[in-house]
DOTIMI-195624 format. One record per atom (N, C-alpha, C, CB): chain; x, y, z. Coordinates in nm, 3 decimals. Glycine has a CB too. Layout:
N
R kette       x       y       z
R     A       X       Y       Z
...
This chain:
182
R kette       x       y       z
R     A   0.905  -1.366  -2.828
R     A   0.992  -1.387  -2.713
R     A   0.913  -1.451  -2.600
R     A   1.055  -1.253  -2.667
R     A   0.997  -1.546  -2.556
R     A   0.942  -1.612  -2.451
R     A   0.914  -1.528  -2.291
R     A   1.038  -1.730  -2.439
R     A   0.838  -1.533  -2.228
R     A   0.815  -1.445  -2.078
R     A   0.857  -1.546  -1.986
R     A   0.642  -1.389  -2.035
R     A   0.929  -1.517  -1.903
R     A   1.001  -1.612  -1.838
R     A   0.915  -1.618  -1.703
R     A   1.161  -1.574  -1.824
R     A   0.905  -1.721  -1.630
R     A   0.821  -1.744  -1.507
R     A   0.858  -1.676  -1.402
R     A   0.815  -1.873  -1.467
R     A   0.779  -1.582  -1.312
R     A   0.841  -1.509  -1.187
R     A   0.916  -1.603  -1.114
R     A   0.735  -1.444  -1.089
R     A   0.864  -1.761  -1.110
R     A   0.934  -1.883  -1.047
R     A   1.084  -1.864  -1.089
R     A   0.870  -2.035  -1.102
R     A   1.151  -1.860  -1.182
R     A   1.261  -1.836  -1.241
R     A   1.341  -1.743  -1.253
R     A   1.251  -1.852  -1.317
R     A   1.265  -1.623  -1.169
R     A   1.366  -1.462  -1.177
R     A   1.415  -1.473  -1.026
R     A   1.256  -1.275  -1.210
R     A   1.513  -1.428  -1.032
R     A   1.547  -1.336  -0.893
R     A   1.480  -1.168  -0.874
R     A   1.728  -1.317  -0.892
R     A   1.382  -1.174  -0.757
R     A   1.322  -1.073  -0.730
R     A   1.369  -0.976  -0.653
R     A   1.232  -1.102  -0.695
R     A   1.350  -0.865  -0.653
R     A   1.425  -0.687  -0.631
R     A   1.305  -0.606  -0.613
R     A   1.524  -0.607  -0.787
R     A   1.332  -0.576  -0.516
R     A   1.229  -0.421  -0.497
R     A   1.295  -0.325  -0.489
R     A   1.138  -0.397  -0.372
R     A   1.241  -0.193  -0.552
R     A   1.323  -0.071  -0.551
R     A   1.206  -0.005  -0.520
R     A   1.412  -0.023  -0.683
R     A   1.232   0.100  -0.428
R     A   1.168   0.170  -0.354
R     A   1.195   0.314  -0.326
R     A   1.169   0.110  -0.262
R     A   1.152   0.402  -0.409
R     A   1.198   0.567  -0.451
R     A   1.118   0.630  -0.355
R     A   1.160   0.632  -0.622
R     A   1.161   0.767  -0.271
R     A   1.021   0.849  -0.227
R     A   1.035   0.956  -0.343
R     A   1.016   0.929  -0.045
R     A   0.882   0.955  -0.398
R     A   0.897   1.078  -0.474
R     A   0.844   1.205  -0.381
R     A   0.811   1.065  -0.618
R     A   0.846   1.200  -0.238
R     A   0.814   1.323  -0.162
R     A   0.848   1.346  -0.092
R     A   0.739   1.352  -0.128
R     A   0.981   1.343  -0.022
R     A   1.068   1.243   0.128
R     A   0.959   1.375   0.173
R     A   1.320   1.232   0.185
R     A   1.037   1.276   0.317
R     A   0.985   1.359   0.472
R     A   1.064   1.457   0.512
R     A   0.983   1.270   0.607
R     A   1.003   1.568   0.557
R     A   1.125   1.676   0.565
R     A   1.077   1.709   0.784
R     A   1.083   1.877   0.398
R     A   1.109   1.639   0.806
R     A   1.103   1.642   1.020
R     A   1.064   1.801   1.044
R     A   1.318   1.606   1.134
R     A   1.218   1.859   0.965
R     A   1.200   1.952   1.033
R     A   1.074   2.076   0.973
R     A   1.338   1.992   1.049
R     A   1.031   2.025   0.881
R     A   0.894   2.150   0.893
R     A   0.771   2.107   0.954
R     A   0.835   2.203   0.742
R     A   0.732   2.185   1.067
R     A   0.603   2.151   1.139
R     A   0.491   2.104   1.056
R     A   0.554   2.266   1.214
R     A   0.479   2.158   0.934
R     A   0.308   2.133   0.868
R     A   0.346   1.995   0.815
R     A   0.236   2.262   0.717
R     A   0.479   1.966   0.794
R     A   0.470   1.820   0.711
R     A   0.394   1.680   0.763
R     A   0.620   1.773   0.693
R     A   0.385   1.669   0.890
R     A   0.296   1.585   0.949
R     A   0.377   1.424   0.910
R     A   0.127   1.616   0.880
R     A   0.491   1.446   0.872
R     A   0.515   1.249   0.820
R     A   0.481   1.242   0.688
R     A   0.398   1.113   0.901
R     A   0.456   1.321   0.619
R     A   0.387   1.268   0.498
R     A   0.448   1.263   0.393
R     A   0.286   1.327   0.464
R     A   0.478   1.130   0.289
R     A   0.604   1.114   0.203
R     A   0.491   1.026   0.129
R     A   0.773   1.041   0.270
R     A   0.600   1.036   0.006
R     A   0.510   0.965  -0.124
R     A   0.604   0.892  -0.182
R     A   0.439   1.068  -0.243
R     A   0.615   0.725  -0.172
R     A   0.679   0.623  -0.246
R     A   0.608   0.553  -0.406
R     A   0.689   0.512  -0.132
R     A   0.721   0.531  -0.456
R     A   0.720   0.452  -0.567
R     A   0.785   0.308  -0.614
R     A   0.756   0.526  -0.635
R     A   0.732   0.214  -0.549
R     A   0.746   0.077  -0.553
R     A   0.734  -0.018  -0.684
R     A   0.658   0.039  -0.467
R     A   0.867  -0.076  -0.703
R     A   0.874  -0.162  -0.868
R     A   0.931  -0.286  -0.823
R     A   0.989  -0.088  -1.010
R     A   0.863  -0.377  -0.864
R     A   0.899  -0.481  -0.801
R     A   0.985  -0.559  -0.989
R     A   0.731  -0.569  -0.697
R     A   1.117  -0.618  -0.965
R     A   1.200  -0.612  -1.103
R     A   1.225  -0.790  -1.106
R     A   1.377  -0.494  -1.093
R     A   1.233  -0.840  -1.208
R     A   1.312  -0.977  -1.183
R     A   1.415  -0.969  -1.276
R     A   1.228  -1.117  -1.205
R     A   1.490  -1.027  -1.233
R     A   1.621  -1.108  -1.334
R     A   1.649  -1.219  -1.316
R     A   1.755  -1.063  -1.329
R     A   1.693  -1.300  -1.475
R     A   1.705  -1.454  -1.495
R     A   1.814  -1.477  -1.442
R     A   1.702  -1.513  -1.630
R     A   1.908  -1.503  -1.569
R     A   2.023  -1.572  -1.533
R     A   2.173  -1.464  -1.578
R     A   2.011  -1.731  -1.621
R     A   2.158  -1.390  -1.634
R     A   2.184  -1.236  -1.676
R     A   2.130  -1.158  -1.627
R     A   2.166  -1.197  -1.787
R     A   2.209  -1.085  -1.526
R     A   2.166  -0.974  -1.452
R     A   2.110  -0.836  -1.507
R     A   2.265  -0.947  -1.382
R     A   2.180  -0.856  -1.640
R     A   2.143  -0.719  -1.695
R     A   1.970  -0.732  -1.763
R     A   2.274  -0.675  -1.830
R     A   1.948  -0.848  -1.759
R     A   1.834  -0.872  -1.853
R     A   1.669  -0.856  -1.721
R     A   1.867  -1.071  -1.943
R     A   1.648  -0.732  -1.676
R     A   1.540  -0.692  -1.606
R     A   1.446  -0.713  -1.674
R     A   1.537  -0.578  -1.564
R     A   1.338  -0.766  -1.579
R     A   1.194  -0.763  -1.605
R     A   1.116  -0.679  -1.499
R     A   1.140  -0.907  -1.607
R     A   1.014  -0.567  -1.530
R     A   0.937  -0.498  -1.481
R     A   0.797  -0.609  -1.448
R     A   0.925  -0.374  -1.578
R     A   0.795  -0.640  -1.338
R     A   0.642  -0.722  -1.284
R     A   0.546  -0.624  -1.237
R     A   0.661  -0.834  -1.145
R     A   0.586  -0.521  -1.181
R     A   0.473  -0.454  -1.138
R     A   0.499  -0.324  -1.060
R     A   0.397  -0.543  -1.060
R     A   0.437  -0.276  -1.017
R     A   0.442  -0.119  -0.925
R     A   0.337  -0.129  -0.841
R     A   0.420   0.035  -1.014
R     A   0.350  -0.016  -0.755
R     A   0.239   0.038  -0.674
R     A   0.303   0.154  -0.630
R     A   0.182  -0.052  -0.558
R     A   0.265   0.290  -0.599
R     A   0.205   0.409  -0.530
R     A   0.175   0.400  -0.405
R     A   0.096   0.450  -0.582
R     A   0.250   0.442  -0.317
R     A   0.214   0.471  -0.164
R     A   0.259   0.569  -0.123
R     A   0.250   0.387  -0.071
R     A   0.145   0.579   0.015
R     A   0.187   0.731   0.068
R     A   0.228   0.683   0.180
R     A   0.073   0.857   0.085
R     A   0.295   0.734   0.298
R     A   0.361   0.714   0.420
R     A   0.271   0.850   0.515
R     A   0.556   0.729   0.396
R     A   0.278   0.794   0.624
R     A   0.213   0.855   0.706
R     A   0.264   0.852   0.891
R     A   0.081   0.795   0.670
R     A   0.421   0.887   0.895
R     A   0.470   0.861   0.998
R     A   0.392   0.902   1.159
R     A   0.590   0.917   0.969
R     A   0.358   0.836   1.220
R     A   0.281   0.859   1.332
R     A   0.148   0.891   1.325
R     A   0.331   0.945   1.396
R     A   0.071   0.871   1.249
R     A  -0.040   0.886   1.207
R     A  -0.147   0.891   1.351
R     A  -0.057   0.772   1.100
R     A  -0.121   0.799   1.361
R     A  -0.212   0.741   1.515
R     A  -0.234   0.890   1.624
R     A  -0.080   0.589   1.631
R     A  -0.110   0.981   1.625
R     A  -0.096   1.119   1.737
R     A  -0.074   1.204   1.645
R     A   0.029   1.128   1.861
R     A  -0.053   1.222   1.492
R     A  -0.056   1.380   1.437
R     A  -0.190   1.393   1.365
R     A   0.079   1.422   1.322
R     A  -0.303   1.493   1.418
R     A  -0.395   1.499   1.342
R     A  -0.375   1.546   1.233
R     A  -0.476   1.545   1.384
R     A  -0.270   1.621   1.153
R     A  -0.312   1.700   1.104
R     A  -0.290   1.577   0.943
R     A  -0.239   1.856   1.142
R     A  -0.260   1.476   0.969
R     A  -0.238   1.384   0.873
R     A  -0.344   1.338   0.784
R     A  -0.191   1.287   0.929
R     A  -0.484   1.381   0.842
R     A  -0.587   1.367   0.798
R     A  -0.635   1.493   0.696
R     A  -0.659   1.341   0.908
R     A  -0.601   1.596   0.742
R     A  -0.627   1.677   0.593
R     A  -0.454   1.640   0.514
R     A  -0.665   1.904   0.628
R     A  -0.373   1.612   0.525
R     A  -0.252   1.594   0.432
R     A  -0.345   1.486   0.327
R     A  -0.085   1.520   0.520
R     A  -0.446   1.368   0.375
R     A  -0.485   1.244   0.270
R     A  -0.584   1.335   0.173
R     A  -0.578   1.086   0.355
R     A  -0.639   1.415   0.236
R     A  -0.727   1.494   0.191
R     A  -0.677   1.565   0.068
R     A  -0.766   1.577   0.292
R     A  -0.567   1.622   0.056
R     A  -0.507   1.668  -0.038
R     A  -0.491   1.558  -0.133
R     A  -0.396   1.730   0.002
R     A  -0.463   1.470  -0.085
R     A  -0.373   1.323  -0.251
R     A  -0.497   1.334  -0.353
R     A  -0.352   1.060  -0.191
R     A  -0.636   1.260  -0.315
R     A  -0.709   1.210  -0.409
R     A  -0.837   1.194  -0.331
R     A  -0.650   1.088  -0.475
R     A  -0.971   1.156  -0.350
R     A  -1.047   1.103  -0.325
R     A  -1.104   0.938  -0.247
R     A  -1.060   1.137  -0.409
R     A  -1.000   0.866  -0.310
R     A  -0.959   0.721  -0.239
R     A  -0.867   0.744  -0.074
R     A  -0.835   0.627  -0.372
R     A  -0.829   0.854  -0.070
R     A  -0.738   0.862   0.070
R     A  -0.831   0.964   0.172
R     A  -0.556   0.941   0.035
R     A  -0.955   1.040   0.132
R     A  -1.068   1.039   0.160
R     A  -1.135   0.960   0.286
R     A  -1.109   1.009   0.058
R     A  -1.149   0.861   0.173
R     A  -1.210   0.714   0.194
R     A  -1.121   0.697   0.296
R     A  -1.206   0.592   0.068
R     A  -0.987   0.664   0.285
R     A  -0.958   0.603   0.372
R     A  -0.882   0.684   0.540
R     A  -0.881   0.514   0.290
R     A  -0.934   0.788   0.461
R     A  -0.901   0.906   0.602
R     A  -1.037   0.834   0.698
R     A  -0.934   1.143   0.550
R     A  -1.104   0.886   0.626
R     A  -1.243   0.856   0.688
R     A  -1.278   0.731   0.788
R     A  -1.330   0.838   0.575
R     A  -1.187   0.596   0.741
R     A  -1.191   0.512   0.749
R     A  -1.133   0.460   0.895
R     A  -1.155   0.486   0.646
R     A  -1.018   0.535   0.929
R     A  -0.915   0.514   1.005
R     A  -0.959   0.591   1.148
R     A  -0.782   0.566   0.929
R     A  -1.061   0.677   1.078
R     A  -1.068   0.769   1.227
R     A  -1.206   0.725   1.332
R     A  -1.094   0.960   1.179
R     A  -1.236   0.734   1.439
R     A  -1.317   0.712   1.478
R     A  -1.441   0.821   1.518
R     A  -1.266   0.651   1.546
R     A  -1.577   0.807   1.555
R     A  -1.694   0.862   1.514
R     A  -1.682   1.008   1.543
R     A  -1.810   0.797   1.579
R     A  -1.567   1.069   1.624
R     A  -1.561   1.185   1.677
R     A  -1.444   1.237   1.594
R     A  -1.548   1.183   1.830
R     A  -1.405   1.222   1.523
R     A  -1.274   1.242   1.386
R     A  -1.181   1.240   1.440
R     A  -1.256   1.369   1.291
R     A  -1.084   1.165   1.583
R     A  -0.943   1.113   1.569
R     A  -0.926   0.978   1.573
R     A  -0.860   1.160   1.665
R     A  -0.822   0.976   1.554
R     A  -0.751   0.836   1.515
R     A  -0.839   0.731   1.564
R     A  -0.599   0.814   1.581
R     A  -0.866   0.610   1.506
R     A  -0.868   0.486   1.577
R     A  -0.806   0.441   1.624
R     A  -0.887   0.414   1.546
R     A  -0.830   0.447   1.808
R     A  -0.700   0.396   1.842
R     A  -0.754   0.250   1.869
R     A  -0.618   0.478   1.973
R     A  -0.852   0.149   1.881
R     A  -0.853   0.027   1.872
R     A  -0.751  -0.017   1.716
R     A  -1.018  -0.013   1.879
R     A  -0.774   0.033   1.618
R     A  -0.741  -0.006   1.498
R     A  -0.520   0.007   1.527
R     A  -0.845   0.126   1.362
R     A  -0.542   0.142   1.527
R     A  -0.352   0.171   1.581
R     A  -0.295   0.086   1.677
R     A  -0.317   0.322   1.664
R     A  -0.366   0.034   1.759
R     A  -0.370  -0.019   1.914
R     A  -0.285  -0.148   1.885
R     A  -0.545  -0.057   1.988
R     A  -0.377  -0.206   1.768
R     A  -0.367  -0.339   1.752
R     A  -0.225  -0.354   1.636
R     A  -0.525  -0.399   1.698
R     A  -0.263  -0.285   1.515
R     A  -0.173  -0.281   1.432
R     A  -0.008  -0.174   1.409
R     A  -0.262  -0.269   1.345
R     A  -0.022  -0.091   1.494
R     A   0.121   0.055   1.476
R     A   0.023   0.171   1.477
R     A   0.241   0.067   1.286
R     A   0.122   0.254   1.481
R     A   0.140   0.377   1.430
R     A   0.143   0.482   1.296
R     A   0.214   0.375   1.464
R     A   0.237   0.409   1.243
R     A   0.216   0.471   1.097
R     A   0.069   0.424   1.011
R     A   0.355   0.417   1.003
R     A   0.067   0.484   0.930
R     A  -0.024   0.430   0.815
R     A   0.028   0.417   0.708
R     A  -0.130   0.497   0.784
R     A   0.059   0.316   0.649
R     A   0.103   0.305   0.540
R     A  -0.059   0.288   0.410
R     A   0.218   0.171   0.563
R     A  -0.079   0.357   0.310
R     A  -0.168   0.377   0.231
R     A  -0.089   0.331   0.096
R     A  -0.224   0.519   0.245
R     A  -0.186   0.199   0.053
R     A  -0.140   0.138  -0.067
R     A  -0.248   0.199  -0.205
R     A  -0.148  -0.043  -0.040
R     A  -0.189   0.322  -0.248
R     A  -0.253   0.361  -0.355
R     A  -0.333   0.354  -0.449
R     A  -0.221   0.372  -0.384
R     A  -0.210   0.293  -0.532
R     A  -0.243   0.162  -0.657
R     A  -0.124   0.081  -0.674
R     A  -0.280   0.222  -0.826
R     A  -0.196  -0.021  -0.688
R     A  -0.072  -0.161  -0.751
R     A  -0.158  -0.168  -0.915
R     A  -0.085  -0.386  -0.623
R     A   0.006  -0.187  -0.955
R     A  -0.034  -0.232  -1.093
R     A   0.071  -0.385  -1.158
R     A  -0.007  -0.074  -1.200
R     A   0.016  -0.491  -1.181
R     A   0.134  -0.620  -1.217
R     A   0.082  -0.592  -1.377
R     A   0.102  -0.829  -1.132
R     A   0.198  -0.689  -1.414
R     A   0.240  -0.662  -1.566
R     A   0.081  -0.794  -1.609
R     A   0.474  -0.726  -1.623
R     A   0.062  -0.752  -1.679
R     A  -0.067  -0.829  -1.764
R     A   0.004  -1.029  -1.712
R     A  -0.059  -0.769  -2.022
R     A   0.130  -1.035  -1.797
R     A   0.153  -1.154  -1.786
R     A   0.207  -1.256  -1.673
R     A   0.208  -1.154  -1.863
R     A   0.203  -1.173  -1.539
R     A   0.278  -1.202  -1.394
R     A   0.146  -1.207  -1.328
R     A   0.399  -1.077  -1.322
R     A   0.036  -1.164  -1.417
R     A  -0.107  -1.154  -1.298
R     A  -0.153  -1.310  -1.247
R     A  -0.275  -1.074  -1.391
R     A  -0.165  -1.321  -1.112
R     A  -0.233  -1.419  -1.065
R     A  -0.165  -1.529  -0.991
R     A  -0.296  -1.464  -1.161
R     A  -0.032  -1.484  -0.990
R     A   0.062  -1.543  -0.902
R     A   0.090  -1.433  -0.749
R     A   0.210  -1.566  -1.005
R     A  -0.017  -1.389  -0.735
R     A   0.018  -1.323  -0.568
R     A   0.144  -1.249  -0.592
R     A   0.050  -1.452  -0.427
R     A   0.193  -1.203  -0.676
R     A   0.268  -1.091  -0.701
R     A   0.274  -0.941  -0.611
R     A   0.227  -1.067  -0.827
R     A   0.147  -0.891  -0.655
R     A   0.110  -0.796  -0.584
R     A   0.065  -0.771  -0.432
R     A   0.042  -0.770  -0.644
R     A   0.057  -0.957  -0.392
R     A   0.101  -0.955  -0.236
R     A   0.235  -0.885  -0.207
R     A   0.117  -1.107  -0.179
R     A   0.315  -0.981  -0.292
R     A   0.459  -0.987  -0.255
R     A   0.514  -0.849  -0.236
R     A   0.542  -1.062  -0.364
R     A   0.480  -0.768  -0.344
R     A   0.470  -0.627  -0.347
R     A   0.480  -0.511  -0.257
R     A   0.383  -0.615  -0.382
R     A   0.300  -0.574  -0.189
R     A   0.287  -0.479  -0.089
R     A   0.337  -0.534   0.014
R     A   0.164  -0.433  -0.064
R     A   0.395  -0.669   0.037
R     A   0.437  -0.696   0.152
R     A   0.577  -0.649   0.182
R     A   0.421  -0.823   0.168
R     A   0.681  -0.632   0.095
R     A   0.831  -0.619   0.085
R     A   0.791  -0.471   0.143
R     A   0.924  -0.643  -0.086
R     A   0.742  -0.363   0.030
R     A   0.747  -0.201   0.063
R     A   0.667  -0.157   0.232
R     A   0.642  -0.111  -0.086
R     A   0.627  -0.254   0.252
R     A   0.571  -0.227   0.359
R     A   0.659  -0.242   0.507
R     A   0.459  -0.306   0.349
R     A   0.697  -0.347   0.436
R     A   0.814  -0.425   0.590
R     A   0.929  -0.304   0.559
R     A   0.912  -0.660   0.559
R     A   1.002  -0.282   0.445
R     A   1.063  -0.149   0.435
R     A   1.036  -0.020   0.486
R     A   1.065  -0.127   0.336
R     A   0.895   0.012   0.463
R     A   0.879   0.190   0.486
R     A   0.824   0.201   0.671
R     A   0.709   0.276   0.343
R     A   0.826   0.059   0.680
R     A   0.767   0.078   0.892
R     A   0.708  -0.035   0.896
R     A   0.625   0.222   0.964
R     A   0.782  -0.129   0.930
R     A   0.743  -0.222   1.021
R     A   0.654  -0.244   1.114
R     A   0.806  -0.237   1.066
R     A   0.608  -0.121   1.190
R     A   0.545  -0.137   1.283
R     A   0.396  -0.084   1.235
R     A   0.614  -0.077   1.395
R     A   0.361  -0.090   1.105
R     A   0.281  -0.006   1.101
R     A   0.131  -0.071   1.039
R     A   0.349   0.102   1.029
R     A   0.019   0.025   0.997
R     A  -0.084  -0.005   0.970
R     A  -0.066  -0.021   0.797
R     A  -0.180   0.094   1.036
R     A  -0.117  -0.128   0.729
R     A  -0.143  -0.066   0.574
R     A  -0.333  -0.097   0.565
R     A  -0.023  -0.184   0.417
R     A  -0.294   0.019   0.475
R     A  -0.438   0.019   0.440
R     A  -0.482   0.032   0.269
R     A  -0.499   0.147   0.523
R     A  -0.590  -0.032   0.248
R     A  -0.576  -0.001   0.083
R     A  -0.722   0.011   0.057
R     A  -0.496  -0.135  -0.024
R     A  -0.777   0.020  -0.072
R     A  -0.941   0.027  -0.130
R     A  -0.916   0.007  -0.248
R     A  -1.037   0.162  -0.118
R     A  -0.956  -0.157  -0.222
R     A  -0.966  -0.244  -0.340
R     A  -1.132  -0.193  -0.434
R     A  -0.965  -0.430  -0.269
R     A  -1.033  -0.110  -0.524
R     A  -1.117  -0.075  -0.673
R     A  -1.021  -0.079  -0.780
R     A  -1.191   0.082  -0.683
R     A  -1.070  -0.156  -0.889
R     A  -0.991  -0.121  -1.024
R     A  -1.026   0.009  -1.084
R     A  -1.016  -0.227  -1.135
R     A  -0.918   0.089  -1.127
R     A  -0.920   0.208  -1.182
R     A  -0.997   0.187  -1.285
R     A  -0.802   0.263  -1.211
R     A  -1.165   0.258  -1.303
R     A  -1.245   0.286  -1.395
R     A  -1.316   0.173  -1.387
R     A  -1.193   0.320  -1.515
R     A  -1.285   0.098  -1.339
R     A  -1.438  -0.039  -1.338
R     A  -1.462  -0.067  -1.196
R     A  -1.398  -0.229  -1.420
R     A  -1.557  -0.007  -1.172
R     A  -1.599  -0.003  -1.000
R     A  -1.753  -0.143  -1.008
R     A  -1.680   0.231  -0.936
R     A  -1.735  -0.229  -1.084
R     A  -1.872  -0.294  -1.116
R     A  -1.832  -0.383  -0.974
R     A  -1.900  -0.388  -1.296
R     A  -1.993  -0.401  -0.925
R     A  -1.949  -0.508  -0.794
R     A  -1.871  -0.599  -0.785
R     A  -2.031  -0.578  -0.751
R     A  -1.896  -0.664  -0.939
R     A  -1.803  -0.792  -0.936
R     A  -1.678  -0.789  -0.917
R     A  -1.804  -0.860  -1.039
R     A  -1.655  -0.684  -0.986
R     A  -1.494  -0.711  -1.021
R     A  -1.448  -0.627  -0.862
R     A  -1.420  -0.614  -1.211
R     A  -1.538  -0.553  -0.791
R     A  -1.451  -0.509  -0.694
R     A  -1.455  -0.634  -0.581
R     A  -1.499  -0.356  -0.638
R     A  -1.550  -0.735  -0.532
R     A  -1.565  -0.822  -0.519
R     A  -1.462  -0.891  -0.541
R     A  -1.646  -0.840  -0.559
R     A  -1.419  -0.953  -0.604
R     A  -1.271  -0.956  -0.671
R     A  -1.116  -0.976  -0.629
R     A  -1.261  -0.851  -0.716
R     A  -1.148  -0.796  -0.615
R     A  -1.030  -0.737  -0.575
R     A  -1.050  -0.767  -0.435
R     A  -1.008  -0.586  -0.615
R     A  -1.118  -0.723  -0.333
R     A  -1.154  -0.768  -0.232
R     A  -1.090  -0.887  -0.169
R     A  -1.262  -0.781  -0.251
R     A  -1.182  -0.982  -0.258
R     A  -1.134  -1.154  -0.219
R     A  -0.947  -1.151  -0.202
R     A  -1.189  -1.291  -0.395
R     A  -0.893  -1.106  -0.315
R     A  -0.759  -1.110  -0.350
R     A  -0.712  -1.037  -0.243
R     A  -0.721  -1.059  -0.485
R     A  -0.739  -0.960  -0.185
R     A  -0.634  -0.921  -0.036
R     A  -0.700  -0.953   0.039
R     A  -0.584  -0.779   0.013
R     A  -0.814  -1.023   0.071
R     A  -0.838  -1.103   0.197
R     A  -0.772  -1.243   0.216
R     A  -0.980  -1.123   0.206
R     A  -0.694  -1.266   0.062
R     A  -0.594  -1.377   0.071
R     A  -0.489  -1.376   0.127
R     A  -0.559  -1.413  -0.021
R     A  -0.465  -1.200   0.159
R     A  -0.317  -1.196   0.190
R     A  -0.308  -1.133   0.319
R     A  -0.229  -1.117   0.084
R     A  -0.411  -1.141   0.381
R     A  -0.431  -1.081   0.553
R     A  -0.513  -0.991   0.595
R     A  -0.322  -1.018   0.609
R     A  -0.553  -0.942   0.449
R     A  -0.607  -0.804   0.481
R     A  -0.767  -0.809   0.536
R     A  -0.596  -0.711   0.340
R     A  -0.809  -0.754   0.633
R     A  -0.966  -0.733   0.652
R     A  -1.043  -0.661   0.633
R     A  -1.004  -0.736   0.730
R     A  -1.166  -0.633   0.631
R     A  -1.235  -0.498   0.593
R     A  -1.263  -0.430   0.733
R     A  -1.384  -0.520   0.499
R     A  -1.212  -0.328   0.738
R     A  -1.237  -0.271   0.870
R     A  -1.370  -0.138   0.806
R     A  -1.055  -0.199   0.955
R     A  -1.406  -0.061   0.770
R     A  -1.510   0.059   0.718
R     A  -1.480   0.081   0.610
R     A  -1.516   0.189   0.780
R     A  -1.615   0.116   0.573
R     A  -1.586   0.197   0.401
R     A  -1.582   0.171   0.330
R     A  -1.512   0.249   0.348
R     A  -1.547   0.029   0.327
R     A  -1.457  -0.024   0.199
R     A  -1.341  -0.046   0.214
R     A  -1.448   0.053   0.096
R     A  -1.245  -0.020   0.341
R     A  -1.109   0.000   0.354
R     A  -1.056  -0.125   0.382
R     A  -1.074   0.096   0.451
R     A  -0.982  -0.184   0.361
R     A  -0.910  -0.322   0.372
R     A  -0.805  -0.312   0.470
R     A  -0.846  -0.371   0.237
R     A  -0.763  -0.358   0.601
R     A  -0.636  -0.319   0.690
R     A  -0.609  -0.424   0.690
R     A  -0.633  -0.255   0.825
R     A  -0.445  -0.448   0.742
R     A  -0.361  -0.511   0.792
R     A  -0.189  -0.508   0.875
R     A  -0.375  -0.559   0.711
R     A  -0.159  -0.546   0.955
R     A  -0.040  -0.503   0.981
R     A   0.094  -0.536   0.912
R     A  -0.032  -0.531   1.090
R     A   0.150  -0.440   0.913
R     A   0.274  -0.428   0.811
R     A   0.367  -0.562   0.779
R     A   0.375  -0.316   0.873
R     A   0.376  -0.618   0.924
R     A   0.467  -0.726   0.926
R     A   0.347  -0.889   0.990
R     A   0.621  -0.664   1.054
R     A   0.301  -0.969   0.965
R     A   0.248  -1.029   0.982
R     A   0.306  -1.125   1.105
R     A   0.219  -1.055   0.875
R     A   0.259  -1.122   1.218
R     A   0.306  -1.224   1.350
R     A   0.310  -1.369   1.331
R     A   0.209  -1.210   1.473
């Protein structure tokens, strides 16, 4: 079977929280967990193609709730990193970094594109749609590593590939950019 060109699909993002935000409990701090699929269809609607995913966490007001920093603490080791990353030398927020870019933090997990969609900036497109969706006004942040191959090169790499798409290295390793591009 032939794989049809992303040039040729009509593109769809679907965007699930697998953790909504619940306001009203004090300890929740903003903190929600999305699941981003980015789908195409040809010329038959019914005929979907899966291009890719990514994993994000939401982090409503990040910039004024401390306690958002042990919530990253809980996900994984990479949100760690990028707790770490975000805060400044006395452990709150960066506010040069918030200042410039929002409030929220949006934290890009993992992206994953389908083997045969790789290399068409897909996974820009990706993080750019879920992002302009989950807060506009906000910070994303990511740490470009491939799962299980941390070799320089290839993170090098990954690196280059979102410095194509706005992103900068602000500490750590952490890659920022603002949600909606001016």
């Amino acid at each position: 079977m032939t794989v049809p060109s992303a040039a040729d699909l009509t593109l769809e993002l679907k965007l699930v929280s697998t953790r909504p935000v619940y306001p009203e409990l004090p300890d929740n701090g903003g903190y929600s967990t999305w699941f981003a699929e980015l789908v195409g269809y040809g010329t038959n609607p019914e005929d979907e193609v899966a291009l890719g995913s990514a994993s994000i966490v939401l982090f409503r007001d990040a910039r004024w709730n401390t306690g958002f920093y042990d919530r990253m603490d809980e996900v994984d080791t990479d949100m760690e990193v990028i707790a770490a990353a975000v805060r400044d030398e006395s452990g709150a927020a960066d506010d040069e970094l918030f200042d410039e870019l929002g409030d929220d933090l949006i934290v890009i997990d993992r992206v994953s594109i389908e083997s045969e969609y790789r290399g068409g900036h897909l996974s820009h497109l990706l993080v750019d749609a879920a992002a302009r969706a989950l807060s506009p006004e906000g910070v994303i942040a990511l740490l470009p590593m491939a799962p299980g191959d941390q070799r320089p090169d290839n993170v090098a790499k990954l690196q280059r590939h979102w410095v194509r798409a706005g992103f900068v290295e602000h500490r750590l390793g952490v890659y920022v950019r603002a949600a909606v591009l001016g």
